[in-house]
C-alpha positions as CSV (number, residue, x, y, z in Angstrom):
1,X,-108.0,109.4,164.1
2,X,-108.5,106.7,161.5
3,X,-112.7,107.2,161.8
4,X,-112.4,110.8,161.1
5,X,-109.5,110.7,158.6
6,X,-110.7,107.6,156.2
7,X,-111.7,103.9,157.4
8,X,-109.9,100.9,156.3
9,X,-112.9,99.1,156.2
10,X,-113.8,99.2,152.4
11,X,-117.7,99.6,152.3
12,X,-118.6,101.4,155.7
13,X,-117.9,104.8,153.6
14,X,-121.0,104.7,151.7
15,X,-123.3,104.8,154.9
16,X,-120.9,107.8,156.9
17,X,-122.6,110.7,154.8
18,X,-126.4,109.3,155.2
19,X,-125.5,108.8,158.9
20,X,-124.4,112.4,159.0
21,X,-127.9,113.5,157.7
22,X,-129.4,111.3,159.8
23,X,-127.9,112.6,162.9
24,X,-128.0,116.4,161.8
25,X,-131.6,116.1,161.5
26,X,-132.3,113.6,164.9
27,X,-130.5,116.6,166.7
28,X,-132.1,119.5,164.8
29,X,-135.7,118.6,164.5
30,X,-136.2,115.9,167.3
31,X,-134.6,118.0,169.6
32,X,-137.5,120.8,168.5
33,X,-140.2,118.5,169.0
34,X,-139.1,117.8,172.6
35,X,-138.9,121.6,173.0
36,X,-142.7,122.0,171.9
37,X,-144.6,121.3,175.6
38,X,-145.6,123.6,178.0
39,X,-145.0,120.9,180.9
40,X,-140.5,121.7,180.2
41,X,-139.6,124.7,181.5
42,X,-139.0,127.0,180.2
43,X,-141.4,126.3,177.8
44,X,-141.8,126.0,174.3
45,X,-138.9,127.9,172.0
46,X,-140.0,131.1,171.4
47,X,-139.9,132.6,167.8
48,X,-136.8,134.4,167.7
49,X,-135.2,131.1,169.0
50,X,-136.7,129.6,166.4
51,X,-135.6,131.6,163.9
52,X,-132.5,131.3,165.2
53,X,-131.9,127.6,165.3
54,X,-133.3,127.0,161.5
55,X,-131.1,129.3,160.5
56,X,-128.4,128.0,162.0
57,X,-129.4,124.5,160.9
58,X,-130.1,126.0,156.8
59,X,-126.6,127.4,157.5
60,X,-124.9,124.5,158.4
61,X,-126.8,122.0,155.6
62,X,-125.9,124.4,152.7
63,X,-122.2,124.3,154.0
64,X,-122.1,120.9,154.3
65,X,-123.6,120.3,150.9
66,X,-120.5,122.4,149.8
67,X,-118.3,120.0,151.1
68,X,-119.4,117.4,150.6
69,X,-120.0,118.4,146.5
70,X,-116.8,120.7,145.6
71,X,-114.5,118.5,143.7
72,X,-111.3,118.4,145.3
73,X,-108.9,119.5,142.1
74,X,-107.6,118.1,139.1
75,X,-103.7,118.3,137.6
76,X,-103.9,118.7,133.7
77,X,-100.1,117.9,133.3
78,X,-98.9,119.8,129.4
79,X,-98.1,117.3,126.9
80,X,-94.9,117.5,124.5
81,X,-96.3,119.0,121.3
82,X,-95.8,117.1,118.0
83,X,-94.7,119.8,115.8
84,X,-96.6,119.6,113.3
85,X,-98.2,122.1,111.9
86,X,-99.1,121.1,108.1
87,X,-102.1,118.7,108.9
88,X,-105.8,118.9,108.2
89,X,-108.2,119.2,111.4
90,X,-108.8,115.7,111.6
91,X,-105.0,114.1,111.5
92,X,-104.2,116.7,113.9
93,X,-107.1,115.9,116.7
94,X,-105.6,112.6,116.5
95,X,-102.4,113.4,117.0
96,X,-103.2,115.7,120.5
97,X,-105.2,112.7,121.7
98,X,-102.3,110.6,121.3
99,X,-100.2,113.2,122.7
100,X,-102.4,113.2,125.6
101,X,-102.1,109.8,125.8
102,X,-98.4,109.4,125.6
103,X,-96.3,108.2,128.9
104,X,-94.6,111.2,130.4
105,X,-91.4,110.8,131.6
106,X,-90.2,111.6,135.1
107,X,-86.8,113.8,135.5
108,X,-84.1,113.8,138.0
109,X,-85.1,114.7,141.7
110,X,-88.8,114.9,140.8
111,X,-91.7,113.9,142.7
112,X,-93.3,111.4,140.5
113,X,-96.8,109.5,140.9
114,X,-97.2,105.8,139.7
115,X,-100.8,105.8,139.5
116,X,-101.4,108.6,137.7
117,X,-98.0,108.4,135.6
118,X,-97.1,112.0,136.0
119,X,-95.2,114.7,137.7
120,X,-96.5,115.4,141.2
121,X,-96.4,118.6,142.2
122,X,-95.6,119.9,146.0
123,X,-98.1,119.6,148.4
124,X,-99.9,116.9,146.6
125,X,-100.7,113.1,147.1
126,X,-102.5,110.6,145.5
127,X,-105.9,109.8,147.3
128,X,-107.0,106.1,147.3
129,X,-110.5,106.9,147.3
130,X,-110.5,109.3,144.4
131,X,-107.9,107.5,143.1
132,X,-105.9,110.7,141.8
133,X,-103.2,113.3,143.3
134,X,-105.3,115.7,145.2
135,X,-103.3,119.3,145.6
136,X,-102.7,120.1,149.3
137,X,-104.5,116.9,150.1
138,X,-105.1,117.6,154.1
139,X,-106.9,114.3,154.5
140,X,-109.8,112.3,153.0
141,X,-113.2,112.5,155.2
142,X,-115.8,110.0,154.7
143,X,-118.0,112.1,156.4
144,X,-118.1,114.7,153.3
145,X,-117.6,111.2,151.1
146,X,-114.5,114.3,149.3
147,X,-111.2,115.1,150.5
148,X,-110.2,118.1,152.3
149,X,-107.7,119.8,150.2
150,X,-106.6,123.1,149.0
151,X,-109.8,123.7,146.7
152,X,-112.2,122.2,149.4
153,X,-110.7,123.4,152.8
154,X,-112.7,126.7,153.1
155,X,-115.8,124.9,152.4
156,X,-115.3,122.2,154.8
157,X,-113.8,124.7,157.3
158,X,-117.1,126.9,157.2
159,X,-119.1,123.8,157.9
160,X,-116.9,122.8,160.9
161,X,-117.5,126.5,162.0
162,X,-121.4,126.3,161.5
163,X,-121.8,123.2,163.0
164,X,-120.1,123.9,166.1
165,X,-122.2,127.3,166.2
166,X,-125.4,125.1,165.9
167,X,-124.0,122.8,168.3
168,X,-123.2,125.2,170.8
169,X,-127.1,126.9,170.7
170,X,-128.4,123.3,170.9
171,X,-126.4,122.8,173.8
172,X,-127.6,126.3,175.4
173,X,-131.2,125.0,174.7
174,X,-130.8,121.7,176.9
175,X,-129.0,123.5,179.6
176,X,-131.8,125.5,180.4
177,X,-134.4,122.6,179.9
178,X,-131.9,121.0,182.6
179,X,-131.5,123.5,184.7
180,X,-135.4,124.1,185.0
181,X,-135.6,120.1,185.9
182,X,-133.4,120.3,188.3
183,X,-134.9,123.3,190.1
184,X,-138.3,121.4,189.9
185,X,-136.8,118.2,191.5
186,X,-139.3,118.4,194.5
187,X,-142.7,118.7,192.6
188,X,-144.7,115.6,192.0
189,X,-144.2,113.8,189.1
190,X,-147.5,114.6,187.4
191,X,-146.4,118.4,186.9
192,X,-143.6,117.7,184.9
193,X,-143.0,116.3,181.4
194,X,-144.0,112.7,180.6
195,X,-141.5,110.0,181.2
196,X,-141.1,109.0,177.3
197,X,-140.6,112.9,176.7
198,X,-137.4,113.1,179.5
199,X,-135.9,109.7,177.8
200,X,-135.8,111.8,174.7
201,X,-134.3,114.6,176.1
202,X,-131.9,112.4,177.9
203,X,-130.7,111.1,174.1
204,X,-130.7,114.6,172.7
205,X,-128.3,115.9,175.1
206,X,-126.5,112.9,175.3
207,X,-125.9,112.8,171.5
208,X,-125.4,116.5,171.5
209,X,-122.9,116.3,173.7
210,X,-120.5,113.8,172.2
211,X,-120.9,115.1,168.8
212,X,-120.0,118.7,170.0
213,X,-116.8,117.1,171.5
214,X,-115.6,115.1,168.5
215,X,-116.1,118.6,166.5
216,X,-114.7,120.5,168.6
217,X,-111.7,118.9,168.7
218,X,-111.8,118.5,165.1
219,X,-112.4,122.1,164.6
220,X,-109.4,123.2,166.9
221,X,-107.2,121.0,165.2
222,X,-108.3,122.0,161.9
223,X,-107.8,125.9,162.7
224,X,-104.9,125.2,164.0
225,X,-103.7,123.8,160.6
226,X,-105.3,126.5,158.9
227,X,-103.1,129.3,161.0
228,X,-99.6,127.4,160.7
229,X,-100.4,126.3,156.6
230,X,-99.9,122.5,157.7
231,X,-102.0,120.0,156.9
232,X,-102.9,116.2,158.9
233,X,-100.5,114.7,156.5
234,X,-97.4,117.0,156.7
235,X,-98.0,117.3,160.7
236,X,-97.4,113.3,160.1
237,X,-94.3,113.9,157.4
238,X,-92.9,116.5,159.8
239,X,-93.1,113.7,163.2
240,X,-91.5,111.4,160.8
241,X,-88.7,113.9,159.7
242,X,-88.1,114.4,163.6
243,X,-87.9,110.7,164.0
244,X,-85.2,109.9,161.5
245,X,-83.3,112.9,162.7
246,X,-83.0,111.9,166.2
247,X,-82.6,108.1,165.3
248,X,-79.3,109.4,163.1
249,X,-78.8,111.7,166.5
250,X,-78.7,108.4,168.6
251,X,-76.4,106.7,166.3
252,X,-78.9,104.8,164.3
253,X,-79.1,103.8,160.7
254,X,-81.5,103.6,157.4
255,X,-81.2,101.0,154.9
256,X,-79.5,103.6,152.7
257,X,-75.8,101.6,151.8
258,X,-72.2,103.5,152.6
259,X,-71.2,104.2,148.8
260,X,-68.1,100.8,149.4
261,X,-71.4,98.6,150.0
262,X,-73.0,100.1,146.9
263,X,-70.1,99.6,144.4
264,X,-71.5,103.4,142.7
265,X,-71.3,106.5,142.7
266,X,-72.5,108.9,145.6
267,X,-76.0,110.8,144.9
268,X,-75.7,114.4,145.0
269,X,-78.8,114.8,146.8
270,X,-79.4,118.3,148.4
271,X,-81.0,116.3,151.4
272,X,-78.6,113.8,152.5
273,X,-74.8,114.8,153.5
274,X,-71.7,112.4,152.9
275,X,-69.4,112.2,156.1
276,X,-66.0,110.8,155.5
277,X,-67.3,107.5,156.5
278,X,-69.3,106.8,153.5
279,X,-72.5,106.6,155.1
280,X,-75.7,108.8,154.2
281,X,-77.0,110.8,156.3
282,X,-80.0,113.0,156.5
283,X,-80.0,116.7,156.7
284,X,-82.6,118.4,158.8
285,X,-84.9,120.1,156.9
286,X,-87.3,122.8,158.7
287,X,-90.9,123.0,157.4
288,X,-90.9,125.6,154.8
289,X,-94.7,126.4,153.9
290,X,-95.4,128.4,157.1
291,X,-95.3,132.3,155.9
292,X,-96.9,134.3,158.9
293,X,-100.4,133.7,160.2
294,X,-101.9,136.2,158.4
295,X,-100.3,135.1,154.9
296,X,-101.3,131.7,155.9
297,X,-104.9,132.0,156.3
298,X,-105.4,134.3,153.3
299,X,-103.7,131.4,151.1
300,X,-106.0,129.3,152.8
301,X,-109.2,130.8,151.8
302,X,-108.2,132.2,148.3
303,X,-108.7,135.9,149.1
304,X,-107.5,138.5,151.5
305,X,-111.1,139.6,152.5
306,X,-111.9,138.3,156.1
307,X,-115.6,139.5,155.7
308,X,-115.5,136.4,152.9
309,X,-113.7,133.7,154.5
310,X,-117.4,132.7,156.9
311,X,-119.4,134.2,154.4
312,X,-122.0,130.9,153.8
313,X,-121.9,131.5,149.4
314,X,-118.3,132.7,149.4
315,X,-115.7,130.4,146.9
316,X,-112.0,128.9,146.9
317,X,-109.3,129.3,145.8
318,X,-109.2,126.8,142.5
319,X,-106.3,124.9,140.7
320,X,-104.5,126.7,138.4
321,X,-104.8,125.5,134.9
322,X,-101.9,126.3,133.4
323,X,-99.6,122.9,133.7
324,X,-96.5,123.5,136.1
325,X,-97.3,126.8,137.6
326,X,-99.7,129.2,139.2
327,X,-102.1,128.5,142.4
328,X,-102.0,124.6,143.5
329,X,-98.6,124.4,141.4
330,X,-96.2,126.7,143.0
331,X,-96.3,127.0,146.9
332,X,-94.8,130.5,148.7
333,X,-91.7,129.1,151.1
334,X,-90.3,131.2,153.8
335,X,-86.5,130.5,153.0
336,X,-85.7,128.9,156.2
337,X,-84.2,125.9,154.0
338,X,-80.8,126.4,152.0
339,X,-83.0,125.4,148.7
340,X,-86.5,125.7,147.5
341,X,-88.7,122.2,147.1
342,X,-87.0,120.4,150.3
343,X,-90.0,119.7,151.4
344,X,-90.8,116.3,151.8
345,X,-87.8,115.3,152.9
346,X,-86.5,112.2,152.1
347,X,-87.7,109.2,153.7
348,X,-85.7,105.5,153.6
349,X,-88.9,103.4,153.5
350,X,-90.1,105.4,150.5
351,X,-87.2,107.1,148.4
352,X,-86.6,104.9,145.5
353,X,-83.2,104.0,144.8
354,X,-83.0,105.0,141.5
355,X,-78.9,105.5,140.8
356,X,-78.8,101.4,141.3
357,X,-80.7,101.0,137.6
358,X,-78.8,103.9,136.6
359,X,-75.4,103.0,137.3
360,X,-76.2,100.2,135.1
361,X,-75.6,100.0,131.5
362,X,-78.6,98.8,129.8
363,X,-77.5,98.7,126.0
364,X,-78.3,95.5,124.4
365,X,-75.1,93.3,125.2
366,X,-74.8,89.4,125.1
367,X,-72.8,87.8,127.6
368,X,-69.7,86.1,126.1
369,X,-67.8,83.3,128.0
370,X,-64.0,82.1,127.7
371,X,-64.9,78.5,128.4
372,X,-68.2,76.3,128.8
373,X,-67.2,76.2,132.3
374,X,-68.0,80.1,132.9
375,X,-71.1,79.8,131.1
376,X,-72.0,76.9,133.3
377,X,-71.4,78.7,136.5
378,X,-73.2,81.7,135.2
379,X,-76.1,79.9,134.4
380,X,-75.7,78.1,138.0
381,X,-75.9,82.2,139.4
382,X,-78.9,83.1,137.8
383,X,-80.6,80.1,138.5
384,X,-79.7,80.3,142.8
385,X,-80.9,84.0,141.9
386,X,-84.1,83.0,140.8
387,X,-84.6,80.7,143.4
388,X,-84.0,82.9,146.1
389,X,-86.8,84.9,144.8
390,X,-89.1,82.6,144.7
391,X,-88.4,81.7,147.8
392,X,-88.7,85.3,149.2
393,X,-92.2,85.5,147.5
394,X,-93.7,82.3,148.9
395,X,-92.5,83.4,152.6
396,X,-94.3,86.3,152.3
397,X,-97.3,84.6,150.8
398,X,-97.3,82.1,153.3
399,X,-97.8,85.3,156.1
400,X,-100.5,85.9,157.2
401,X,-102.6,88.0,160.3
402,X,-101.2,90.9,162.0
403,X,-97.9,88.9,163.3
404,X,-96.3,88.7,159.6
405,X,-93.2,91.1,160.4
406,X,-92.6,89.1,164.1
407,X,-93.0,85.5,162.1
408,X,-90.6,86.2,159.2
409,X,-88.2,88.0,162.4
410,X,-87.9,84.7,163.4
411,X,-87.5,82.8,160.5
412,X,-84.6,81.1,160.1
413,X,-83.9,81.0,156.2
414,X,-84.1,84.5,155.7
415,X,-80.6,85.0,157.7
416,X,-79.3,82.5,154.7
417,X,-81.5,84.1,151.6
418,X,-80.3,87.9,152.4
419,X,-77.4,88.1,154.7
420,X,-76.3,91.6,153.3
421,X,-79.6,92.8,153.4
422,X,-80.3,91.8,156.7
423,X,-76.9,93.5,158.0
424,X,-77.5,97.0,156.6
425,X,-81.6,97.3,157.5
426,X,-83.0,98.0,161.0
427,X,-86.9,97.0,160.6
428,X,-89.7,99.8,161.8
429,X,-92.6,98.9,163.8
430,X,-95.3,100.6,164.6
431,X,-97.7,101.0,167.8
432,X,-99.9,98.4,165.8
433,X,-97.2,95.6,165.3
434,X,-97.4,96.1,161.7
435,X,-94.2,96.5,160.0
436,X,-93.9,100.5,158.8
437,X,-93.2,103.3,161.1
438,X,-96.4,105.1,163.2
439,X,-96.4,108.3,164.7
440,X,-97.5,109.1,168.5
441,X,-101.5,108.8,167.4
442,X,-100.4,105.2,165.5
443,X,-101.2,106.6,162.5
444,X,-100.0,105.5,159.2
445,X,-100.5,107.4,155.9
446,X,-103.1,105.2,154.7
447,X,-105.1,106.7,157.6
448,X,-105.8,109.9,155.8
449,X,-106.3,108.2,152.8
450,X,-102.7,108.8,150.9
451,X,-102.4,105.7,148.6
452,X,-99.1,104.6,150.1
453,X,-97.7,102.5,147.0
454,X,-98.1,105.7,144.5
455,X,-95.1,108.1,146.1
456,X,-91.9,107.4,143.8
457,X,-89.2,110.0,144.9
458,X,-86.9,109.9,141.9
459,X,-82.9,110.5,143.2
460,X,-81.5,110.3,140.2
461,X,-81.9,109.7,136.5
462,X,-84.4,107.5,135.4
463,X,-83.2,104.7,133.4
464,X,-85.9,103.3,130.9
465,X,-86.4,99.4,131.9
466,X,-84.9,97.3,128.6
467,X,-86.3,94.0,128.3
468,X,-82.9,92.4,127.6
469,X,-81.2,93.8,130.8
470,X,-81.7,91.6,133.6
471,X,-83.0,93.3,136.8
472,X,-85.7,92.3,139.3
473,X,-87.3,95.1,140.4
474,X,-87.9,93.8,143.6
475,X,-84.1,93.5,144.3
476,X,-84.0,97.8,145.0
477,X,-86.9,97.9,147.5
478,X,-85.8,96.4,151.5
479,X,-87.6,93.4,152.3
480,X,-89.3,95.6,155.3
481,X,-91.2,98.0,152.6
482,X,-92.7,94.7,150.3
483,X,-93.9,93.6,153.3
484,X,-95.3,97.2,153.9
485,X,-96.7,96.9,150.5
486,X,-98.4,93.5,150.9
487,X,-100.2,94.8,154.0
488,X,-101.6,97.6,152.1
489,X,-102.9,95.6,149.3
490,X,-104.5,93.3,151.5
491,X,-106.3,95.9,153.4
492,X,-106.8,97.3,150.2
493,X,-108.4,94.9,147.6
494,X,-110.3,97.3,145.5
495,X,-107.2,99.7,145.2
């Protein structure tokens, strides 16, 4: 799926959309030229096939202009307000610009995006290509060089629908060119089309027939999303939800701590339940988006008018701008969850454990010692601390290739640099090797172009870093995920 939902490779997207026209026109316009001779029967195309195919193939550029142009949406997150109302025009356009400028701060249990330093709202994700949180991002296609996401999807969905139409009368075309071949078999060769001419032919259909397969299948899959309100990303959220569940089923663990190994106090997350163990566990949570078929493709399309939703000129629907409601803010659920907003649910490689930093107190306090010899053996602490760390970076430096996780597996100083670590976590690997779990396809996020780094699931309340409290950050993310990070910024250079 990677080719269709977003290479790694970073350069190949720039040729995907002039390869696209390429090909649409080899197949539209070659495939008329080797039509145009009276020696293939049945003969030239006659003019109402004619007509027929360019319309088809002015149908099918003008929709894929659309998707490919349509900007994907934009968030305009509110700003506090200043209060200020006694100020001249000037003083106060300075003030909203630095009001738009101000750091927002994330609250408890809110979906929160580190590259764009805002709220981020359901449905959404932060695209590494556009570089900003797309709403109801499906995937990113470099075909269309856009992503398909709520404001796109009926643009891209019409030109899925076109092209298979063209396909399809293309198709009929060569089977009857074929077919007349085939039927002529017997006659000498000199009363058939030239040998350059069949070669031709031979490539046409060929072509024709691959591309109509890849669509196809990429137009079933896409209407299928489009009648069940679940896009590539949250069929790959949901696998994963089912994954963790039966893992916990089979008596497996996360790297989520029993509240004795923590030392705090328990989160009151609505997603995770407490048994009398201590340990957390997950709670199923059942895909709440889907609303009815009918519901779901008129969300889809922005109106309620079937007659519009193939209609070649016909809109989308379009981000709300009111900041924190309206369409691409607030999503319909169908109540099969005990809450609103479950959705995602949590996951242990991403959900950020925010109630360590906040069980701290991080008020400006100097450390006092009874005698030299505490201060000594303090200092001794924070100085094995340090060293550990430096030693954790420069093993992971010193990785490299696709056999990183299996290498630092078998490392021997990491059993003596994180023994507690290494006792709660049970590592992920996917169908590639690569540390991170994959779902059936061995497919990652990345794949459909989510930038993996930017999800920050805040559990509970955000603690503002203080330069005199002493915290690595790197301390409250498992060993497991920096490697998963260090893979992505590899792969990723110019993200």
């Amino acid at each position: 799926m990677a080719p269709l939902t977003g290479p790694v490779t970073t350069g190949l997207q720039i040729f995907a959309i002039p390869g696209v026209v390429l090909l649409i026109a080899f197949l539209g316009y070659a495939s008329q030229w080797v039509f145009h001779t009276l020696d293939l029967q049945p003969g030239p195309l006659s003019k109402n096939q004619i007509i027929t195919f360019n319309l088809l193939l002015l149908n099918l550029w003008w929709n894929y202009y659309k998707a490919c142009t349509v900007p994907p949406g934009t968030y305009t997150h509110a700003r506090p307000p200043s209060g200020d109302d006694d100020v001249d025009d000037k003083t106060k356009g300075k003030k909203q610009e630095d009001e738009r400028q101000k750091p927002m701060t994330p609250a408890a249990g809110q979906r929160w995006c580190r590259k764009c330093d805002a709220p981020k709202p359901p449905r959404a994700h932060h695209c590494r290509h556009c570089r900003r949180c797309i709403p109801k991002m499906d995937h990113h296609c470099p075909w269309t060089g856009n992503c398909v996401s709520m404001q796109t999807f009926p643009y891209f969905y019409r030109f899925l629908v076109s092209t298979n139409l063209a396909l399809w009368y293309l198709s009929r075309l060569l089977y009857l060119r074929f077919r007349a071949l085939f039927d002529e078999r017997n006659l000498p060769a000199y009363l058939g089309p030239s040998p350059t001419r069949i070669a031709l032919l031979t490539v046409v259909a060929i072509a024709c027939a691959l591309v109509s397969l890849a669509l196809g299948i990429l137009l079933t899959t896409t209407t299928k999303a489009w009648l069940f309100n679940r896009t590539m990303i949250e069929d790959w959220e949901v696998e994963r939800h089912e994954s963790l569940v039966g893992r916990q089923a089979r008596g497996g663990s996360t790297w989520w701590a029993s509240e004795e190994e923590e030392g705090g106090e328990e989160s009151s997350s609505e997603e995770t339940t407490t048994p009398s163990n201590g340990q957390k566990t997950l709670r199923r949570v059942e895909f709440p988006y889907d609303i009815g078929i009918w519901n779901n493709m008129c969300q889809a399309m922005g109106t309620r008018n079937f007659l519009a939703w193939f209609w070649p000129f016909a809109g989308g629907p379009t981000v709300s701008r009111t900041a924190g409601s309206g369409v691409g803010w607030d999503w319909e659920e169908n109540g099969f969850n005990a809450q609103a907003g479950m959705w995602p649910p949590p996951d242990p490689d991403k959900q950020r454990r925010g109630h360590w930093r906040g069980n701290a107190d991080t008020a400006v306090k100097l450390p006092t010692y009874a005698t030299p010899e505490e201060e000594k053996a303090a200092f001794k602490a924070r100085q094995e601390r340090d060293q550990r760390l430096r030693r954790r970076r420069q093993l992971m430096e010193a990785q490299q290739g696709s056999g990183i996780f299996a290498e630092l597996e078998e490392d021997e100083e990491l059993e003596d640099l994180f023994p507690e670590q290494r006792k709660r976590e049970k590592y992920e690997k996917g169908l590639d090797g690569e540390p991170g779990w994959t779902n059936a396809d061995g497919e990652r996020l990345r794949d459909f172009g989510v930038d993996e780094d930017s999800d920050d699931v805040v559990e509970d309340d955000i603690v503002p870093h203080n330069a005199d409290f002493d915290h690595d950050e790197d301390e409250d993310v498992p060993l497991g995920e920096l490697l998963r990070r260090r893979r992505v910024a590899s792969r990723n250079p110019d993200t």
